[in-house]
C-alpha positions in Angstrom: 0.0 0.0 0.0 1.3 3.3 -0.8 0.9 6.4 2.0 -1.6 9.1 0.8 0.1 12.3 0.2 -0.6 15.4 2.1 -1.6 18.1 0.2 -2.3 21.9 0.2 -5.3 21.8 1.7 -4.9 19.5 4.4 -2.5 21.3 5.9 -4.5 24.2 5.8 -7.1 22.6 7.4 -4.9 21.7 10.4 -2.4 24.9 10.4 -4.0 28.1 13.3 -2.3 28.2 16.4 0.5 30.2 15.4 -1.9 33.1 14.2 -1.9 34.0 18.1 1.4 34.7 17.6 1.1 37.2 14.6 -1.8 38.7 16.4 0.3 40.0 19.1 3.6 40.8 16.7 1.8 43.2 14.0 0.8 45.8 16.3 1.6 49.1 16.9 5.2 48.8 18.7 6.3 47.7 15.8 4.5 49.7 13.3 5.9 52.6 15.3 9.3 51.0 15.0 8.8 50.2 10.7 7.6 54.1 10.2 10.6 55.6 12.4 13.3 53.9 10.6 11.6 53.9 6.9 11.2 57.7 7.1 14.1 58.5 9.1 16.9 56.4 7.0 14.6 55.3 3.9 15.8 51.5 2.8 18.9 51.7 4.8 17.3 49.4 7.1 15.3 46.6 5.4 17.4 44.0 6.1 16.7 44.1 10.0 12.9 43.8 8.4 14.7 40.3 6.8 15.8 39.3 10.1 12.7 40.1 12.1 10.7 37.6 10.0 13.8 35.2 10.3 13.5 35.6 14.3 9.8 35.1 13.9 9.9 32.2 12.3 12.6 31.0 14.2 11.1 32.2 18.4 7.8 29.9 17.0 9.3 26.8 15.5 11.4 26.1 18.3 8.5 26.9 20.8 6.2 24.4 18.6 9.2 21.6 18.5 9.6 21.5 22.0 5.8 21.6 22.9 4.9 18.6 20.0 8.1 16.7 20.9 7.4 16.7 24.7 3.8 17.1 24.9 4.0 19.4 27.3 3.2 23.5 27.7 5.9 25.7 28.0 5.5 26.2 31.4 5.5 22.7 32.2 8.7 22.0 30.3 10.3 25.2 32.0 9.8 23.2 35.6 10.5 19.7 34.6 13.9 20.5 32.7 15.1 23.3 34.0 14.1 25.0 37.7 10.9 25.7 38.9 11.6 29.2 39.8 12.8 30.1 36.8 9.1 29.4 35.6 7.7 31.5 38.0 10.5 34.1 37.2 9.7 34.7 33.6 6.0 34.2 33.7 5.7 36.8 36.3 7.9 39.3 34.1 5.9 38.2 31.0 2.6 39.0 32.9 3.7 42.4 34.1 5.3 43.8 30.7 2.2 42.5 28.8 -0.4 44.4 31.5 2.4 47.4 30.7 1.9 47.5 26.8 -1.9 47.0 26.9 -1.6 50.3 29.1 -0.3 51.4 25.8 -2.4 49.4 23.7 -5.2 51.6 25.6 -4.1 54.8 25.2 -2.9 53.6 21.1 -6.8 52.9 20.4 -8.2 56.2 21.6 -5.2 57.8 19.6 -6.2 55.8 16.3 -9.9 56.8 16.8 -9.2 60.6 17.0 -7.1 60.1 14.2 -9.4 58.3 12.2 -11.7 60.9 12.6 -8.9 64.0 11.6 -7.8 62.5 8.1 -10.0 64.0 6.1 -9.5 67.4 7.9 -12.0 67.7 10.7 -11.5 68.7 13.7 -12.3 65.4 14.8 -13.5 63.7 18.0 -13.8 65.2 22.1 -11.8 63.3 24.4 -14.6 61.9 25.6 -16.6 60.9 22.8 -13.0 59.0 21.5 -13.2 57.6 25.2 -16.4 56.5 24.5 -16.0 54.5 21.1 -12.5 53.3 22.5 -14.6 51.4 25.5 -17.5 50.3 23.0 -14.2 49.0 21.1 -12.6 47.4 24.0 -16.2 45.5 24.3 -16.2 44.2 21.0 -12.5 42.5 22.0 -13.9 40.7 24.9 -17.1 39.6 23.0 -14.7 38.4 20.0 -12.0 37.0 21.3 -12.8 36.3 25.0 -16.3 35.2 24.7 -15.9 33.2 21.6 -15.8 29.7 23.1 -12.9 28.3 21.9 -8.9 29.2 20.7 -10.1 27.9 17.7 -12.8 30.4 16.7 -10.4 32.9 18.0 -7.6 31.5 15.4 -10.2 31.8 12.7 -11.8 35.6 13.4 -7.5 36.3 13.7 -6.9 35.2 10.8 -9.6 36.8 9.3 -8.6 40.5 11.0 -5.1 40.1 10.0 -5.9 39.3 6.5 -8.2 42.7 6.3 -5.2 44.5 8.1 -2.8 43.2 5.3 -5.3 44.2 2.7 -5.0 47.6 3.9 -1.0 48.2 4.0 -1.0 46.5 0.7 -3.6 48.9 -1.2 -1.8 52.0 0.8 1.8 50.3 -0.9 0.1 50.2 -4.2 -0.5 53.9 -3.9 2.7 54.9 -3.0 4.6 52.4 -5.5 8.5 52.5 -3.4 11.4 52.2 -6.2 12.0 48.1 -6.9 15.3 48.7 -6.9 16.4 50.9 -3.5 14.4 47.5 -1.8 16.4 45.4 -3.4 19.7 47.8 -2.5 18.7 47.5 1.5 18.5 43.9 1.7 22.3 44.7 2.2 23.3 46.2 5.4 25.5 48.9 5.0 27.4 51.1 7.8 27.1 54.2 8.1 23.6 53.6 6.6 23.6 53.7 2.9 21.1 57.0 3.0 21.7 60.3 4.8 19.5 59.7 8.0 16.9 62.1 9.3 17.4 61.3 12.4 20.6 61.6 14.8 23.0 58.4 14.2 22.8 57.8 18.5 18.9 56.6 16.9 19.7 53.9 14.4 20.5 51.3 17.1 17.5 52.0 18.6 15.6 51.6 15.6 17.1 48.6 14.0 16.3 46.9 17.9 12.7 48.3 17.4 12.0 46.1 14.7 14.4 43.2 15.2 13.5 43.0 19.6 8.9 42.2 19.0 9.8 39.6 16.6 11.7 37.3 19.4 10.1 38.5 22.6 9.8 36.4 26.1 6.0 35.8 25.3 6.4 34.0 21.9 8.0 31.0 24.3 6.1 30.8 27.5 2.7 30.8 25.8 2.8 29.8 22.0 2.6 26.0 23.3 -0.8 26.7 24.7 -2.3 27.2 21.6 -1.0 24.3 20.0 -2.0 22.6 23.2 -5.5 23.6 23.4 -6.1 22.6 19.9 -4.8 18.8 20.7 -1.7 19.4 18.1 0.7 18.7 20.8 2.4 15.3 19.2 5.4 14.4 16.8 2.4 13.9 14.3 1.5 17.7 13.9 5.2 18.5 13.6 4.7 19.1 9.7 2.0 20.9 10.2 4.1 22.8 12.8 6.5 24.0 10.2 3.7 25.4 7.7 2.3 27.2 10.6 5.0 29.1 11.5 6.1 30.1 7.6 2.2 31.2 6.8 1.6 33.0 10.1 5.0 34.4 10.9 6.9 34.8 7.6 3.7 35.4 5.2 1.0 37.7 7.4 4.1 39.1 9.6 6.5 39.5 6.6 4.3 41.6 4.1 2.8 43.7 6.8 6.3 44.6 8.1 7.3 44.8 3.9 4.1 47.1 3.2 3.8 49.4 6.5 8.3 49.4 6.2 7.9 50.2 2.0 5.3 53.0 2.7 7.2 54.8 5.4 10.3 55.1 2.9 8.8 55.5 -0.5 6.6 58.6 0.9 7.9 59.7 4.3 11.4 59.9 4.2 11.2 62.0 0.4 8.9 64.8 2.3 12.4 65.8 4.3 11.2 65.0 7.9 11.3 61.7 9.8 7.8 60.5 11.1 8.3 58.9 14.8 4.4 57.9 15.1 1.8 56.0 13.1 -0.8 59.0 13.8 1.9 60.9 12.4 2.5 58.8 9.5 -1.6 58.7 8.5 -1.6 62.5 8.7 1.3 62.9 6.3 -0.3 60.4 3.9 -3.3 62.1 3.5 -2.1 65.4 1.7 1.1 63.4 -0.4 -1.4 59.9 -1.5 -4.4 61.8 -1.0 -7.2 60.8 1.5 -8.0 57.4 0.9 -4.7 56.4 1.7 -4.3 58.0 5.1 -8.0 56.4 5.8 -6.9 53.0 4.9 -3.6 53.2 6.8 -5.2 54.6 9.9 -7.7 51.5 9.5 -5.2 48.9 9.3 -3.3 50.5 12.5 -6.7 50.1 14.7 -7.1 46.9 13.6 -3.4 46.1 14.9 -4.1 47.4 17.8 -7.4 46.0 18.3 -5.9 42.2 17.9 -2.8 42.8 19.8 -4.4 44.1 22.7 -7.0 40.6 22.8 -3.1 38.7 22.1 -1.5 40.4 25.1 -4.2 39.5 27.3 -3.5 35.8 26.1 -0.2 35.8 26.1 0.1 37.3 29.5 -2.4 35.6 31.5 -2.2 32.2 29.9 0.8 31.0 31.4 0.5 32.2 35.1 -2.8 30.9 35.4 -1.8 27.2 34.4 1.2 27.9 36.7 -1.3 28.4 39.4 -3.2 25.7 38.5 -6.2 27.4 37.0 -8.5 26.9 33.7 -7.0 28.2 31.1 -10.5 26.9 28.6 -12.4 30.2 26.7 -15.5 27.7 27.7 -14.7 28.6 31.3 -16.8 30.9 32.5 -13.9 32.5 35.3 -10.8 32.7 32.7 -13.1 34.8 30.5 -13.6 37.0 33.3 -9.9 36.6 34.5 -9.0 37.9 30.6 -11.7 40.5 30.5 -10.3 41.9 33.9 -6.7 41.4 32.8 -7.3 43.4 29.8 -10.0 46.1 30.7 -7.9 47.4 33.8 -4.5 48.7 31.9 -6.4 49.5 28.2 -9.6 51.1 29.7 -8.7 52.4 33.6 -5.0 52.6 34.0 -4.8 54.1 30.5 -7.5 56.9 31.8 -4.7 58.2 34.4 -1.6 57.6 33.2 0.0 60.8 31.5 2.3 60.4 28.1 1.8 59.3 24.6 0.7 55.8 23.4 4.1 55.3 21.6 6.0 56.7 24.7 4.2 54.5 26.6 4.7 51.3 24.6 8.5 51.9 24.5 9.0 51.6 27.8 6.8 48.5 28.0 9.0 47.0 25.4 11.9 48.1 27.1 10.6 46.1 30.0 10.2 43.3 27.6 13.5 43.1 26.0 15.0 43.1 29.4 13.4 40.0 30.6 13.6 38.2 26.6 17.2 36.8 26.5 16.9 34.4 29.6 14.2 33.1 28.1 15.5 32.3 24.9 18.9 31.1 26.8 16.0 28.5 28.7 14.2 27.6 25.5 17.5 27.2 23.6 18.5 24.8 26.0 15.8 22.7 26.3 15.6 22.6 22.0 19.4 21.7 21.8 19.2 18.8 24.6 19.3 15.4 22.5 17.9 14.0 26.5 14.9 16.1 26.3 14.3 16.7 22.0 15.9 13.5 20.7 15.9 13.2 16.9 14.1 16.3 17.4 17.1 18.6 18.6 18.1 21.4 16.9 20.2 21.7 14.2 23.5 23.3 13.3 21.8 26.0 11.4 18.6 26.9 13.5 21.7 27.0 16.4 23.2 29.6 14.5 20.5 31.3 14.2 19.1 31.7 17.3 22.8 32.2 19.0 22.8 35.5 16.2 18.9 36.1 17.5 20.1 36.4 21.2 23.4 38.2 21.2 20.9 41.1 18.9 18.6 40.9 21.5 21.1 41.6 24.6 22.1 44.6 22.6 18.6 45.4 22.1 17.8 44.9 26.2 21.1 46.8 27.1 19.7 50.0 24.8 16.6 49.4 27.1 17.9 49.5 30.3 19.7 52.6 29.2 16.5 53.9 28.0 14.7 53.1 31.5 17.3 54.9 33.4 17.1 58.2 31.1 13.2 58.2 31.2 
């Protein structure tokens, strides 16, 4: 008997948990991040856009081997192969920096209603008529995602949101058509940048860790294994399936909306003379140089960014310290839907109300938080993927060794620029 082969749609019927993970990458930390260094050093930069998808791809293989190859959640491998407290340790970390950028997330959704409502040159909304949408917003999130009944409806509405998002930053690309060949020209890194910059040099750093720090963060490990988990793919068997999930989640819907939203910023910010360091920013100038449509759209695709990351941070967060407490972690379960409701509603809704400072301001210093907590985690992960004992035939590789050991010596630079940055706030 011969074995049936798999084809194209059977592995798309069984691909989905790694969409969590996009969800909470393509969001407006890194948009912020793509607009600052397109406009302020056009293409010079679009091979750290390369390597953030590499990392990507990378941060959610490694976290689906380990989970398929043991069966186990991440937290659960983090106490049976390495220490127990080192669990506690970095889910703790992971659950305050998350409740830190959905403060930001917050504040980034009452920004990208005003501004939605200023494109076309109103004067646009009161503070507390955008206060008000933002909260019938943040209700929508919680019906969606929270209320949905299952990771697997959530997978599908993601995947369905991201899409639209993409849609967006494609049709605003289209508009400002980039020149082919400077993309081509910054796929090759090039010191001092290979454009005059906009922005002072002591910035570029910064910039390239911007894009390069989201796509590896601490939260990528401790929770990706939970969605795989609550979708019963946690066996050797899914492990092709594994590999398709990461590529069309992490390099496909993560790679063109950093190409697009990256592209844009260049081809049409950086020519007008003056860097753009926000996404409101980068909608406004759109509007008068693409003409309105194009600022709508773009403004459109950032609320939707925000809209999903802000329901991902609430997963990735909460996730893991509730099955390290021993609690339900089932969207069927009537207390972690209020646990995630809670867990999102106070930093986005309340603590967002109070605190003072911009959205972007804001979500630096949560990722600056983030970044500082990321390379133990990887160091833990990387352990556990490279341990024949643990991963068997499984292990890692030379190459994907390589990779992450370039993935987590860019990272400590990128958390040693933060905890300068933390220091100087």
């Amino acid at each position: 008997m011969t074995e049936k082969k798999v084809g194209i749609r059977d592995y798309l019927s069984k691909i989905g948990p790694a969409v969590i993970v996009s969800m909470t990458i393509i969001g407006p930390g890194t948009m912020s991040a793509l607009v600052t260094s397109g406009s302020g050093w056009y293409f010079s930069f679009f091979w750290a856009v390369i390597l953030s998808i590499v990392f990507a791809y990378v941060a959610t293989w490694i976290s689906t081997k380990l989970t398929c190859v043991t069966g186990l959640s991440p937290v659960e491998a983090l106490k049976k192969h390495t220490w127990g407290w080192l669990a506690w340790v970095l889910v703790i970390f992971n659950f305050v920096t998350q409740f830190c950028v959905m403060v930001a997330q917050g504040r980034g959704l009452r920004t990208a209603v005003t501004t939605l409502s200023q494109v076309g040159g109103s004067e646009g909304l009161s503070s507390g008529a955008s206060l008000i949408i933002t909260i019938i917003l943040f209700v929508v999130i919680v019906a969606a995602y929270f209320l949905g009944g299952s990771f697997s409806f959530v997978q599908k509405l993601t995947s369905v949101m991201l899409t639209a998002m993409l849609i967006c930053f494609a049709i605003t690309f289209f508009i400002a058509l980039p020149d082919i060949k400077d993309i081509f020209l910054g796929i090759i890194p090039s010191f001092p940048p290979r454009w005059e910059g906009l922005l002072p040099d002591s910035q570029q750093w910064t910039s390239i860790a911007g894009i390069i720090g989201g796509a590896a963060g601490l939260y990528i490990y401790v929770y990706h294994g939970f969605a795989i988990i609550s979708n019963n793919r946690n066996n050797k068997e899914w492990l092709k399936y594994g590999k398709m999930d990461a590529v069309v989640f992490t390099v496909v819907l993560f790679g063109l909306f950093s190409f697009f939203v990256f592209s844009v910023a260049a081809a049409v910010l950086y020519k007008t003379g003056e860097p753009i360091t926000g996404v409101a920013g980068a909608a406004a100038a759109l509007a008068p140089l693409c003409g309105p449509a194009a600022g709508y759209v773009f403004t459109i695709g950032w609320m939707g960014a925000v809209m999903t990351t802000s329901a991902g941070c609430a997963f990735f967060g909460l996730i893991p310290l509730l099955a390290l407490m021993g609690k339900s972690v089932d969207l069927k379960d009537r207390k972690c839907q209020i646990a995630l409701t809670v867990y999102l509603g106070v930093p986005a809704i309340i603590v967002a109300s109070f605190v003072s400072g911009g959205a972007l301001s804001l979500l630096t210093k949560a990722m600056s938080l983030n970044n500082l907590v990321t390379p133990p985690g990887i160091l833990a992960f990387w352990y556990m993927t490279s341990s024949k004992k643990i991963m068997g035939e499984y292990k890692n590789n030379f190459v994907t060794n390589i990779v992450i050991a370039i993935m987590f010596f860019v990272v400590c630079f990128s958390a040693y620029n933060s905890a300068v940055s933390i220091f100087t706030f």
